[in-house]
N, C-alpha and C positions, 0 to 999 in steps of 0.2 A: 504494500500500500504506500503510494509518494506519499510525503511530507506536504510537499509545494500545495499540497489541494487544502492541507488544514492551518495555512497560514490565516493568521488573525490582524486586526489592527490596534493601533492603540495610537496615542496620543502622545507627542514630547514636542513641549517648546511652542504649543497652539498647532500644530501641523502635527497632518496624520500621516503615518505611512506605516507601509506594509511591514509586517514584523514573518521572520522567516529564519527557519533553523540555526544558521550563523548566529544571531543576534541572541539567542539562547546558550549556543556554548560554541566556545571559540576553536573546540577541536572538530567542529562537524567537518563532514567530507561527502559531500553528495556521492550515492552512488547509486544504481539504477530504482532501488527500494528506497531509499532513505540514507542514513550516514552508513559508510563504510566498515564502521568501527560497531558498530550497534548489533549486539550480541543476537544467533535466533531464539535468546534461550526466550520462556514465554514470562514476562515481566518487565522487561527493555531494561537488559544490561550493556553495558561498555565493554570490549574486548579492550585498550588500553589499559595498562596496570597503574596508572596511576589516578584511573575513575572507578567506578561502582556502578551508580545507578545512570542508566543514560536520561538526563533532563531533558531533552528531547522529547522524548518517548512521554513522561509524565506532563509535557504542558502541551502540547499537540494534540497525543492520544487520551489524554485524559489520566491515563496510568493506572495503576492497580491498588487497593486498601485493603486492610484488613481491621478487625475489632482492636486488635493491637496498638497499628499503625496510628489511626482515629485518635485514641486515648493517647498516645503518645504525644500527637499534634497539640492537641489539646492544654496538655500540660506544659509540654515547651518547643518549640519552634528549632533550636538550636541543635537540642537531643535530639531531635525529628532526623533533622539535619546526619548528626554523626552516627546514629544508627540504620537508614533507612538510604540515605544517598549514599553517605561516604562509605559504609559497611562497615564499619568501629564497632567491635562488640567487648564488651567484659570477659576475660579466661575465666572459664568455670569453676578454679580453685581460689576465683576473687569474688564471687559473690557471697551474699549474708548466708549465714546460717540455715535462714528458714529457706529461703529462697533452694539452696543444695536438697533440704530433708524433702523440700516441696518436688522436686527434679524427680528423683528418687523413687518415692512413691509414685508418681504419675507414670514412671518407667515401668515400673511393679504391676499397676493397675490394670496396661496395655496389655502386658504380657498375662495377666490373670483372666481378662475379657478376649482375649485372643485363645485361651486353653493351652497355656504353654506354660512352663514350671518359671517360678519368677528366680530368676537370676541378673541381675539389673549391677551396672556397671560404677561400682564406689568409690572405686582409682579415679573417676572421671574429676570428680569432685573435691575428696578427701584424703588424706593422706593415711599415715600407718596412727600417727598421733592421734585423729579426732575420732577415739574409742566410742566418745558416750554418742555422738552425731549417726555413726554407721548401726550403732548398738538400736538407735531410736528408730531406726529405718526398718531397721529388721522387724525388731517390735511391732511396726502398723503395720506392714506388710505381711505377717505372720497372721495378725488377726484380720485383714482384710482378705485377704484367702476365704476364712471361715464364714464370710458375712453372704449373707442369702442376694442371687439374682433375680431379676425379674423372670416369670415363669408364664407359659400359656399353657392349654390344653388342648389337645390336638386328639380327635379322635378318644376321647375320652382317658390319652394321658396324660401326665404333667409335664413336661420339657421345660429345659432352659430358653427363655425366650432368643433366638437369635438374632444378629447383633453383629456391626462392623466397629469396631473400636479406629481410631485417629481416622475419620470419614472426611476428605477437604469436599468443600465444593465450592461455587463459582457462581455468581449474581449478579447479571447484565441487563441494567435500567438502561432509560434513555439519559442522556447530560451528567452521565454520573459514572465515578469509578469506576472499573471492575471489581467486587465486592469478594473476598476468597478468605475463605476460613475454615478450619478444621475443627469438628465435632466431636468430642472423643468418646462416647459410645451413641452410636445412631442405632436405632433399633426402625421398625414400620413405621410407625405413627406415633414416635416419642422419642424422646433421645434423653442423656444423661451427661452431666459435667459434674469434674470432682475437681474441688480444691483443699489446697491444705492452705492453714493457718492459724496464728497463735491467736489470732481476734477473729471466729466467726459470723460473728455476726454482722460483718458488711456483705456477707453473702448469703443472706436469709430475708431480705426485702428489696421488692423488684423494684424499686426506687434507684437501685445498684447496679441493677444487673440489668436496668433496660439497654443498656452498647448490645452487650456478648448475646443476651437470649433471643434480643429482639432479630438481631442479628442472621442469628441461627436461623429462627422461624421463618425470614422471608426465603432460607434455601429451597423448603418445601413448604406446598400449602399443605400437606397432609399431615405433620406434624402437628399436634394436640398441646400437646403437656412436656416441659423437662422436667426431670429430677433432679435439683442439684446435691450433690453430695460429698457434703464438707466437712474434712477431718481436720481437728484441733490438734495442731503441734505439739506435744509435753513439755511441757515447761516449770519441770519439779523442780523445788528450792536447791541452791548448791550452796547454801550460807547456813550458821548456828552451827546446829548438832551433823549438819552433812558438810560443813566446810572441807573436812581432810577425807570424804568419804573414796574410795575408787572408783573406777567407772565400771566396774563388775556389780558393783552394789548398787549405784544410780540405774544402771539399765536396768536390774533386776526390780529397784522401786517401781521404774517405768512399768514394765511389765506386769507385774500387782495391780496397780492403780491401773490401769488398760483394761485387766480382766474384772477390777473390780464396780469401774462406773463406765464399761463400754460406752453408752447413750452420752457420756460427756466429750468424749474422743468423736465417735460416730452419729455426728447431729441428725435426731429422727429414728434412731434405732430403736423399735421396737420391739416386745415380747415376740412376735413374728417369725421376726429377722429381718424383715424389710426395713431399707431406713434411707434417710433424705428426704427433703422437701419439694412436692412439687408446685409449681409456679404453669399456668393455663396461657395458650396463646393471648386469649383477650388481654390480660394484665400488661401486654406490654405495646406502644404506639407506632406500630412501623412508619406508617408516614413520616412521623416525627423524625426515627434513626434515617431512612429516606434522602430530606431535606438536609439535615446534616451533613451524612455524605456529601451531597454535592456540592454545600457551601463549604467543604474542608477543600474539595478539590479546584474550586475558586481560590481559595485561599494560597493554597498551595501553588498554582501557576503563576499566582502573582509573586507569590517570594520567589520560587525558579523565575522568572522575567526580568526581576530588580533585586535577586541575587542576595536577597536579604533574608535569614533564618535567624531574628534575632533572639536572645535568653527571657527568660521569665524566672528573675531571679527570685521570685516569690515560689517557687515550688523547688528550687535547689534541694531544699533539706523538709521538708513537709510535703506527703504522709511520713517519707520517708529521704533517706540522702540519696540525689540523683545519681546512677551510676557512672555519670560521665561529667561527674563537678568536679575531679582532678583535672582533666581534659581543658575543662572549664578557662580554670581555673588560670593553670600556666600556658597554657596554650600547645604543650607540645603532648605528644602521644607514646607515654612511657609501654615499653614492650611486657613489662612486670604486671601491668593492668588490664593492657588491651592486645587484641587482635584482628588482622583485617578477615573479613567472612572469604570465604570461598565462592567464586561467582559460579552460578551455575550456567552448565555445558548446555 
Protein backbone atom coordinates (compact mmCIF):
# COMPACT_ATOMS: atom_id res chain seq x y z
CA UNK A 1 0.00 0.00 0.00
CA UNK A 2 1.98 3.64 -1.04
CA UNK A 3 2.23 6.03 1.49
CA UNK A 4 1.82 9.03 -1.14
CA UNK A 5 -2.19 8.35 -1.02
CA UNK A 6 -2.37 8.81 2.83
CA UNK A 7 -0.53 12.14 2.98
CA UNK A 8 -2.24 14.74 5.09
CA UNK A 9 -2.05 18.54 5.41
CA UNK A 10 -1.52 20.76 8.00
CA UNK A 11 -0.75 24.20 8.69
CA UNK A 12 2.86 26.01 9.51
CA UNK A 13 3.42 29.77 9.26
CA UNK A 14 -0.52 30.47 7.84
CA UNK A 15 0.34 28.39 4.77
CA UNK A 16 -0.70 24.82 4.05
CA UNK A 17 1.17 22.34 2.53
CA UNK A 18 1.28 18.87 1.88
CA UNK A 19 2.89 16.81 4.74
CA UNK A 20 4.47 13.41 3.22
CA UNK A 21 6.70 10.74 4.80
CA UNK A 22 10.11 12.73 4.72
CA UNK A 23 8.61 15.39 6.97
CA UNK A 24 7.83 12.58 9.54
CA UNK A 25 11.33 10.81 9.67
CA UNK A 26 14.35 11.81 8.17
CA UNK A 27 15.41 8.27 7.23
CA UNK A 28 12.59 7.46 5.00
CA UNK A 29 13.56 6.11 1.54
CA UNK A 30 10.77 5.77 -0.85
CA UNK A 31 10.54 2.46 -2.39
CA UNK A 32 7.93 0.91 -4.44
CA UNK A 33 5.42 0.14 -1.18
CA UNK A 34 6.41 2.67 1.01
CA UNK A 35 10.13 3.23 2.87
CA UNK A 36 12.74 0.93 2.15
CA UNK A 37 13.73 0.23 5.49
CA UNK A 38 10.04 -0.44 6.93
CA UNK A 39 10.09 -3.91 8.20
CA UNK A 40 7.05 -6.69 6.74
CA UNK A 41 6.86 -7.69 10.12
CA UNK A 42 2.90 -6.91 10.91
CA UNK A 43 3.00 -3.61 13.21
CA UNK A 44 5.45 -1.33 11.17
CA UNK A 45 8.85 -1.91 12.25
CA UNK A 46 12.32 -0.25 11.10
CA UNK A 47 14.88 -2.71 9.61
CA UNK A 48 17.66 0.07 10.78
CA UNK A 49 19.26 -0.63 14.02
CA UNK A 50 19.38 2.30 15.22
CA UNK A 51 15.03 2.61 15.01
CA UNK A 52 12.26 0.44 16.45
CA UNK A 53 9.08 1.41 15.72
CA UNK A 54 8.67 2.88 12.20
CA UNK A 55 6.68 6.42 12.75
CA UNK A 56 5.75 6.31 9.55
CA UNK A 57 3.71 3.52 9.61
CA UNK A 58 1.88 4.89 13.11
CA UNK A 59 0.94 8.46 11.62
CA UNK A 60 -0.09 7.55 8.03
CA UNK A 61 -1.56 4.01 8.80
CA UNK A 62 -2.82 4.88 11.98
CA UNK A 63 -0.66 2.02 13.63
CA UNK A 64 -1.41 -0.41 16.01
CA UNK A 65 -2.65 -0.22 20.29
CA UNK A 66 -3.12 -2.38 22.71
CA UNK A 67 -4.84 -2.11 26.40
CA UNK A 68 -1.28 -1.61 27.55
CA UNK A 69 -0.12 0.65 25.13
CA UNK A 70 -3.46 3.19 25.98
CA UNK A 71 -2.76 3.18 29.62
CA UNK A 72 0.76 3.69 29.17
CA UNK A 73 -0.06 6.84 26.86
CA UNK A 74 -2.08 7.86 29.38
CA UNK A 75 0.03 8.09 32.01
CA UNK A 76 3.06 9.57 30.30
CA UNK A 77 3.81 10.56 26.95
CA UNK A 78 7.60 10.11 27.32
CA UNK A 79 7.47 6.37 28.79
CA UNK A 80 5.02 5.83 25.63
CA UNK A 81 7.89 7.01 23.90
CA UNK A 82 10.99 4.62 25.39
CA UNK A 83 8.87 1.68 25.52
CA UNK A 84 6.76 1.48 22.50
CA UNK A 85 8.80 3.58 19.77
CA UNK A 86 12.34 3.37 20.80
CA UNK A 87 11.95 -0.46 22.27
CA UNK A 88 13.70 0.21 25.88
CA UNK A 89 12.58 -2.38 28.13
CA UNK A 90 13.56 -3.04 31.90
CA UNK A 91 15.90 -6.61 32.24
CA UNK A 92 13.68 -8.98 34.13
CA UNK A 93 16.05 -9.28 37.19
CA UNK A 94 15.37 -5.20 37.56
CA UNK A 95 11.83 -5.27 38.00
CA UNK A 96 9.98 -5.13 41.76
CA UNK A 97 9.39 -7.86 43.44
CA UNK A 98 5.75 -8.27 42.86
CA UNK A 99 5.84 -7.54 39.52
CA UNK A 100 8.73 -11.03 39.00
CA UNK A 101 6.08 -13.21 41.61
CA UNK A 102 3.29 -11.70 39.28
CA UNK A 103 5.42 -13.13 35.94
CA UNK A 104 5.80 -16.36 37.55
CA UNK A 105 2.51 -17.33 38.35
CA UNK A 106 0.95 -16.07 35.00
CA UNK A 107 3.63 -18.50 33.49
CA UNK A 108 2.29 -21.26 35.82
CA UNK A 109 -1.35 -20.60 35.02
CA UNK A 110 -0.72 -20.90 31.17
CA UNK A 111 0.85 -23.95 31.56
CA UNK A 112 -1.92 -25.25 34.05
CA UNK A 113 -4.84 -24.20 31.47
CA UNK A 114 -2.98 -25.52 28.77
CA UNK A 115 -2.78 -29.22 30.75
CA UNK A 116 0.92 -29.31 30.95
CA UNK A 117 2.89 -29.91 34.21
CA UNK A 118 3.81 -26.22 35.53
CA UNK A 119 7.47 -25.88 35.21
CA UNK A 120 7.88 -22.16 34.65
CA UNK A 121 11.31 -20.46 34.35
CA UNK A 122 12.95 -18.70 37.86
CA UNK A 123 16.42 -18.15 36.58
CA UNK A 124 14.50 -15.70 34.37
CA UNK A 125 13.82 -13.58 37.19
CA UNK A 126 15.66 -14.45 40.34
CA UNK A 127 18.66 -15.51 41.23
CA UNK A 128 20.02 -18.43 43.80
CA UNK A 129 19.76 -15.74 46.60
CA UNK A 130 15.90 -14.80 46.49
CA UNK A 131 14.92 -18.02 48.54
CA UNK A 132 11.61 -16.77 50.04
CA UNK A 133 10.40 -14.86 46.21
CA UNK A 134 10.82 -18.41 44.32
CA UNK A 135 9.78 -20.32 47.77
CA UNK A 136 6.35 -17.87 47.31
CA UNK A 137 5.97 -18.87 43.65
CA UNK A 138 5.99 -22.32 44.38
CA UNK A 139 3.53 -22.00 47.10
CA UNK A 140 0.41 -20.22 44.70
CA UNK A 141 1.36 -22.22 42.02
CA UNK A 142 1.12 -25.57 44.03
CA UNK A 143 -2.23 -24.56 45.21
CA UNK A 144 -3.43 -23.08 42.03
CA UNK A 145 -3.06 -26.55 40.58
CA UNK A 146 -5.75 -27.65 43.17
CA UNK A 147 -8.28 -24.96 42.60
CA UNK A 148 -11.58 -26.16 40.58
CA UNK A 149 -12.10 -25.03 36.44
CA UNK A 150 -14.81 -24.15 34.89
CA UNK A 151 -16.85 -27.21 33.92
CA UNK A 152 -19.91 -28.18 31.36
CA UNK A 153 -21.96 -31.17 30.70
CA UNK A 154 -21.99 -32.80 27.73
CA UNK A 155 -24.14 -35.57 27.09
CA UNK A 156 -24.88 -35.92 30.57
CA UNK A 157 -21.16 -35.80 31.68
CA UNK A 158 -19.17 -33.24 33.44
CA UNK A 159 -15.93 -32.19 31.60
CA UNK A 160 -13.52 -29.57 31.92
CA UNK A 161 -14.87 -26.78 30.06
CA UNK A 162 -12.51 -26.12 27.15
CA UNK A 163 -10.42 -23.33 26.72
CA UNK A 164 -7.58 -21.50 24.80
CA UNK A 165 -5.21 -19.93 27.21
CA UNK A 166 -2.98 -16.52 26.00
CA UNK A 167 -5.92 -16.02 23.00
CA UNK A 168 -4.52 -12.57 20.93
CA UNK A 169 -6.82 -11.17 18.64
CA UNK A 170 -7.26 -8.09 16.59
CA UNK A 171 -10.09 -5.10 16.27
CA UNK A 172 -10.48 -3.07 13.18
CA UNK A 173 -12.88 0.09 13.59
CA UNK A 174 -13.11 2.75 11.15
CA UNK A 175 -10.41 6.11 12.19
CA UNK A 176 -9.09 4.12 14.67
CA UNK A 177 -6.10 1.90 15.69
CA UNK A 178 -5.72 -1.57 15.04
CA UNK A 179 -6.80 -2.65 18.40
CA UNK A 180 -4.78 -6.23 19.45
CA UNK A 181 -4.72 -7.92 22.74
CA UNK A 182 -4.36 -11.02 24.26
CA UNK A 183 -6.97 -12.83 26.57
CA UNK A 184 -5.58 -15.36 28.76
CA UNK A 185 -8.11 -17.81 29.14
CA UNK A 186 -10.86 -17.44 26.28
CA UNK A 187 -13.39 -20.18 26.71
CA UNK A 188 -17.12 -19.99 24.15
CA UNK A 189 -18.84 -17.27 25.59
CA UNK A 190 -16.72 -16.13 28.44
CA UNK A 191 -13.36 -15.77 29.14
CA UNK A 192 -11.10 -15.34 32.24
CA UNK A 193 -8.20 -12.83 33.42
CA UNK A 194 -5.92 -13.55 36.55
CA UNK A 195 -3.95 -11.07 38.22
CA UNK A 196 -1.69 -11.03 41.09
CA UNK A 197 -1.33 -8.41 43.61
CA UNK A 198 -0.57 -7.25 47.10
CA UNK A 199 -3.65 -4.77 46.95
CA UNK A 200 -6.71 -6.45 45.22
CA UNK A 201 -8.97 -4.76 45.39
CA UNK A 202 -8.21 -2.37 42.21
CA UNK A 203 -9.32 -5.34 40.52
CA UNK A 204 -12.79 -6.05 41.92
CA UNK A 205 -14.79 -2.88 40.43
CA UNK A 206 -15.36 -2.40 36.95
CA UNK A 207 -14.67 1.35 37.45
CA UNK A 208 -10.99 -0.22 36.85
CA UNK A 209 -11.17 -2.49 34.78
CA UNK A 210 -13.25 -0.61 32.04
CA UNK A 211 -9.56 -0.26 29.43
CA UNK A 212 -8.73 -4.22 29.77
CA UNK A 213 -12.41 -5.97 29.85
CA UNK A 214 -14.17 -3.48 27.84
CA UNK A 215 -11.58 -4.14 25.63
CA UNK A 216 -11.66 -7.72 25.54
CA UNK A 217 -15.50 -7.73 24.96
CA UNK A 218 -15.41 -5.67 21.64
CA UNK A 219 -13.18 -8.89 20.39
CA UNK A 220 -16.21 -10.92 20.36
CA UNK A 221 -19.81 -10.10 20.50
CA UNK A 222 -20.59 -13.52 21.87
CA UNK A 223 -18.69 -13.04 24.86
CA UNK A 224 -21.17 -12.76 28.20
CA UNK A 225 -19.28 -12.56 31.30
CA UNK A 226 -15.36 -12.42 32.51
CA UNK A 227 -14.14 -13.88 35.47
CA UNK A 228 -11.52 -12.11 36.96
CA UNK A 229 -9.34 -13.85 39.09
CA UNK A 230 -7.03 -12.30 41.49
CA UNK A 231 -4.53 -13.64 43.63
CA UNK A 232 -3.09 -11.76 46.79
CA UNK A 233 0.76 -11.78 46.83
CA UNK A 234 1.84 -12.98 50.65
CA UNK A 235 3.13 -10.52 52.21
CA UNK A 236 3.98 -12.05 55.97
CA UNK A 237 5.66 -9.98 58.56
CA UNK A 238 9.69 -10.29 58.24
CA UNK A 239 10.12 -7.86 61.55
CA UNK A 240 9.73 -8.69 65.65
CA UNK A 241 9.61 -12.20 66.44
CA UNK A 242 10.41 -13.33 62.60
CA UNK A 243 13.28 -10.60 62.18
CA UNK A 244 16.22 -13.47 62.08
CA UNK A 245 13.68 -16.08 60.80
CA UNK A 246 15.16 -18.20 57.45
CA UNK A 247 13.54 -18.59 54.42
CA UNK A 248 12.66 -22.20 55.00
CA UNK A 249 10.56 -21.18 57.90
CA UNK A 250 8.97 -17.91 56.01
CA UNK A 251 7.94 -20.05 53.12
CA UNK A 252 6.62 -22.62 55.39
CA UNK A 253 4.50 -19.63 57.29
CA UNK A 254 3.42 -18.83 53.78
CA UNK A 255 2.23 -22.02 53.17
CA UNK A 256 0.09 -22.60 56.49
CA UNK A 257 -1.43 -19.39 56.10
CA UNK A 258 -2.36 -20.38 52.18
CA UNK A 259 -3.99 -23.48 53.32
CA UNK A 260 -5.31 -21.96 56.13
CA UNK A 261 -7.50 -18.73 54.71
CA UNK A 262 -7.36 -19.88 50.93
CA UNK A 263 -10.49 -17.32 50.04
CA UNK A 264 -7.89 -14.49 51.24
CA UNK A 265 -5.11 -15.56 48.62
CA UNK A 266 -7.91 -16.73 46.00
CA UNK A 267 -10.41 -13.78 45.94
CA UNK A 268 -14.16 -15.51 45.47
CA UNK A 269 -13.08 -18.95 46.59
CA UNK A 270 -15.78 -20.77 47.57
CA UNK A 271 -16.88 -23.97 49.41
CA UNK A 272 -17.34 -25.17 45.77
CA UNK A 273 -14.04 -24.54 44.53
CA UNK A 274 -15.01 -22.09 42.07
CA UNK A 275 -13.77 -18.69 42.74
CA UNK A 276 -13.20 -15.15 41.15
CA UNK A 277 -15.52 -12.55 40.40
CA UNK A 278 -17.42 -12.10 37.47
CA UNK A 279 -18.08 -8.73 35.83
CA UNK A 280 -21.36 -8.86 32.62
CA UNK A 281 -20.65 -7.33 29.24
CA UNK A 282 -23.39 -4.48 30.09
CA UNK A 283 -21.15 -3.15 33.10
CA UNK A 284 -18.76 -1.81 30.88
CA UNK A 285 -19.08 1.20 27.81
CA UNK A 286 -17.52 0.21 24.77
CA UNK A 287 -18.20 3.38 22.87
CA UNK A 288 -16.63 5.15 25.42
CA UNK A 289 -13.07 2.80 25.30
CA UNK A 290 -14.04 3.28 21.34
CA UNK A 291 -13.70 7.04 21.31
CA UNK A 292 -10.79 6.94 23.35
CA UNK A 293 -8.83 4.80 21.12
CA UNK A 294 -9.10 7.18 18.55
CA UNK A 295 -8.50 10.31 20.21
CA UNK A 296 -5.03 8.40 21.67
CA UNK A 297 -4.34 7.84 18.14
CA UNK A 298 -4.90 11.67 17.26
CA UNK A 299 -2.89 12.30 19.87
CA UNK A 300 -0.36 10.24 19.07
CA UNK A 301 0.23 11.44 15.30
CA UNK A 302 0.50 14.72 16.50
CA UNK A 303 3.58 14.02 18.86
CA UNK A 304 5.02 11.76 15.92
CA UNK A 305 4.47 15.06 13.53
CA UNK A 306 6.13 17.69 16.01
CA UNK A 307 8.21 15.11 17.51
CA UNK A 308 7.25 15.93 20.88
CA UNK A 309 6.63 12.97 23.68
CA UNK A 310 6.84 15.08 26.56
CA UNK A 311 7.11 13.77 30.73
CA UNK A 312 4.32 14.00 33.07
CA UNK A 313 6.22 14.32 35.89
CA UNK A 314 3.26 13.84 38.20
CA UNK A 315 3.04 10.19 37.65
CA UNK A 316 7.15 9.48 37.96
CA UNK A 317 6.70 7.93 41.33
CA UNK A 318 2.65 7.45 41.88
CA UNK A 319 0.94 4.50 41.83
CA UNK A 320 4.01 3.45 41.72
CA UNK A 321 8.02 4.51 40.45
CA UNK A 322 8.11 4.65 36.78
CA UNK A 323 10.40 2.19 35.31
CA UNK A 324 12.02 4.36 33.06
CA UNK A 325 12.63 7.45 35.78
CA UNK A 326 16.55 6.43 35.75
CA UNK A 327 16.31 6.90 31.81
CA UNK A 328 14.56 9.92 32.87
CA UNK A 329 16.37 11.19 34.74
CA UNK A 330 20.16 11.27 33.39
CA UNK A 331 19.39 10.85 30.02
CA UNK A 332 21.42 8.07 29.19
CA UNK A 333 20.45 4.30 28.92
CA UNK A 334 22.44 2.22 31.45
CA UNK A 335 22.85 -1.57 30.17
CA UNK A 336 22.45 -2.65 34.04
CA UNK A 337 18.70 -1.47 33.78
CA UNK A 338 17.72 -1.65 30.32
CA UNK A 339 17.45 -3.58 27.06
CA UNK A 340 16.67 -2.97 23.59
CA UNK A 341 13.53 -5.57 22.51
CA UNK A 342 14.15 -7.73 19.70
CA UNK A 343 12.39 -6.60 16.57
CA UNK A 344 10.21 -8.94 15.11
CA UNK A 345 11.12 -10.88 11.66
Amino acid sequence: MALFAYNYLFSSGGQVKELKPIDICDKYVAGESGCEFQSDAIGGFCRLPDMFKCPVYDYFFYGTISVSQANTWMRCHRSYKHKYMDGIEVLDRMLNKNMKIGRLIHEGMEQIYSDKPVNVDYGRYFGDEDTREIGIVKVMLDKLVTLKRPYVTIHGEEIIEPCLPEEGFTVQLTDCPEIRGVIDVLYSEHFTEFKTSGNPDYYLTPHYLQSQLGTYFLSDSKLKYCTMKVIRIPQLKSSGQYKDENSDKHISRVRDDVDRRPSYYFIGLGDNGAWGKKFWRTEFDMDEIVERYRHIMHERRLAIKRGCFYKNQTACLYPNPCMYLQLCETGGMSELIYKYKEKPE
